[in-house]
Structures are given as C-alpha cells and as structure tokens.
C-alpha distance (Angstrom), angle and dihedral (degrees) to the residues before:
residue distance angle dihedral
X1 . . .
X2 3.44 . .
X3 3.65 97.3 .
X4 3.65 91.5 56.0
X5 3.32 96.7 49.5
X6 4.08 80.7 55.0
X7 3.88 87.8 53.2
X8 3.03 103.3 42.1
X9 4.09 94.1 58.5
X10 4.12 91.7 43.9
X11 4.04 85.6 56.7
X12 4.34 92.3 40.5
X13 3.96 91.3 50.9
X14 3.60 95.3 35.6
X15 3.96 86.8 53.5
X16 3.36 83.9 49.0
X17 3.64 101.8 51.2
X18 3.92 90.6 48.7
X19 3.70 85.4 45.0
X20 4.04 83.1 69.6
X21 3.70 83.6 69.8
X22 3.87 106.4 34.0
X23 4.04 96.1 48.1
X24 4.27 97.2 17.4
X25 3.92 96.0 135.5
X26 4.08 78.5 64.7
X27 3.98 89.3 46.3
X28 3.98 89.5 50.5
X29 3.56 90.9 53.3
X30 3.41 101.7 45.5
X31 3.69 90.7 74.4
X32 3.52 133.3 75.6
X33 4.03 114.8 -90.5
X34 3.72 101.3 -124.8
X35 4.25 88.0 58.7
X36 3.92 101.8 107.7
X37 3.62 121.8 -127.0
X38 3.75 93.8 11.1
X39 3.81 89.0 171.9
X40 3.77 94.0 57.0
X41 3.71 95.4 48.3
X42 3.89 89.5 47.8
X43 3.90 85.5 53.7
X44 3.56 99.1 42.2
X45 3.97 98.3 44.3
X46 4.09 86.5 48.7
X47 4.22 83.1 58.3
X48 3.40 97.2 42.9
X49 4.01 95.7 49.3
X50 3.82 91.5 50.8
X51 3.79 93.5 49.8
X52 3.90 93.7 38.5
X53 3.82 75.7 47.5
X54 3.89 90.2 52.6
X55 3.44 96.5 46.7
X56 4.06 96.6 51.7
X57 3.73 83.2 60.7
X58 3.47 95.6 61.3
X59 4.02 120.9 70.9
X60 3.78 96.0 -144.5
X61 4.03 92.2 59.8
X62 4.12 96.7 24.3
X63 3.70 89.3 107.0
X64 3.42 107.0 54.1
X65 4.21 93.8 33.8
X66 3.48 85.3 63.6
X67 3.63 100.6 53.7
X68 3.86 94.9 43.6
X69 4.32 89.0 51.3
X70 3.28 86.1 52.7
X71 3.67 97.4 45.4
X72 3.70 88.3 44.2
X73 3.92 93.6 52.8
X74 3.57 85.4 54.5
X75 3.31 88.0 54.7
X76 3.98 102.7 59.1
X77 3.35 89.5 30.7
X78 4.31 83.5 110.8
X79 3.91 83.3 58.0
X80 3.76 88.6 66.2
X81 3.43 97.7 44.7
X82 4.32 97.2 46.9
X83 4.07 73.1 56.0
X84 3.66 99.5 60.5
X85 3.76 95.8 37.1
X86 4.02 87.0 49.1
X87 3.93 99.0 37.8
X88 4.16 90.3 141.5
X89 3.77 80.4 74.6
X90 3.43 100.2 60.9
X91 3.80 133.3 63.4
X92 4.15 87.3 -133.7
X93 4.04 123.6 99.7
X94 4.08 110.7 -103.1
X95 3.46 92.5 -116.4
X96 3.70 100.7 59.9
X97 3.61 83.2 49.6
X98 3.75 91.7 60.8
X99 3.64 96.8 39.3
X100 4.02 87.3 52.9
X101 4.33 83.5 70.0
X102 4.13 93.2 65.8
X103 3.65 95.8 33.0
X104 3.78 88.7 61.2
X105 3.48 89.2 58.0
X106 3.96 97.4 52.8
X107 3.91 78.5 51.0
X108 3.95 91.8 58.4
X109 3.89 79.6 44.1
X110 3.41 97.4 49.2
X111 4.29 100.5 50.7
X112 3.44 93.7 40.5
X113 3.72 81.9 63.4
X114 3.35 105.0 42.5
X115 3.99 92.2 51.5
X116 3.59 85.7 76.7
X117 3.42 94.1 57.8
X118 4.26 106.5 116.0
C-alpha cells in the first residue's frame, strides 16, 4: 500500500509539472502581476516538479526528492493563497480555492511519508 501511495504522488506531481506546459496561460495567471518573469517561473517550476517527480520514484534519490517537494510546496504555497483572495480572476468556485490551502498541507504530509518508503 505504501508503494502505491509512492506512485501514485510521482505520477500526480509529474502531471502537474507537465501541466505547467499543457495549461501555462492558467499558471501565468495564477500569480500575482508585479512577480517578474512569470512565464519563466511557470516553465521552470513545471521542470522542476517532473524531475523532483522523477527522482521520488527512484530509491537512491527518494530521500532527498521528498524533502525538496515539500520544501518547494512550501514555497508556492503564497500562489495558492493570492488565488483564494483573488478568486474573481479565476474560472474556479471560491471554495475550492480555499480548500486548495489545507490540501497542500496533507500533500507536504503525504511525501514526507512516502520518502520513507524502501
């Protein structure tokens, strides 16, 4: 069970990552105007969530993957929240906006778990 609960993130935050490039004008306008390059950071995150991704997959580089996705949904963590406060500019109901905030914490749970999977 374990395991799959492993595989099952890898394939959800690689979607995600590659999601950076299939739906980016959404990316891009998820975060606040006055962030530079907006484009760039959509492109980069969406790279380094499939590789982070890649590397939780793998045994030899499970460990650290797992710390640096959760260190990196820390990180745009503030993305989620400009969303909620801002929902007017987004084609998604305010309330799955707001739910998004604890659900990123059950995915910060949920790797730092499944890192310690052998």
């Amino acid at each position: 069970m374990k395991k799959i609960a492993l595989y099952v993130f890898c394939l959800f935050f690689a979607g995600a990552g590659i999601g950076h490039f299939l739906l980016d004008s959404f990316f891009i306008m998820a975060m606040p105007e006055w962030v530079p390059f907006r484009a760039a950071i959509v492109y980069i995150s969406g790279v380094m969530e499939f590789l982070l991704a890649l590397g939780l997959f793998f045994k030899q580089t499970r460990e650290r993957a797992g710390v640096l996705i959760a260190i990196f949904l820390v990180l745009v963590f503030p993305v989620n929240i400009y969303m909620a406060l801002a929902p007017e500019k987004f084609d998604l109901s305010p309330t799955a906006l707001w739910i998004r905030l604890p659900l990123q914490l059950v995915l910060i749970w949920w790797v730092l778990k499944v890192r310690k999977v052998k």
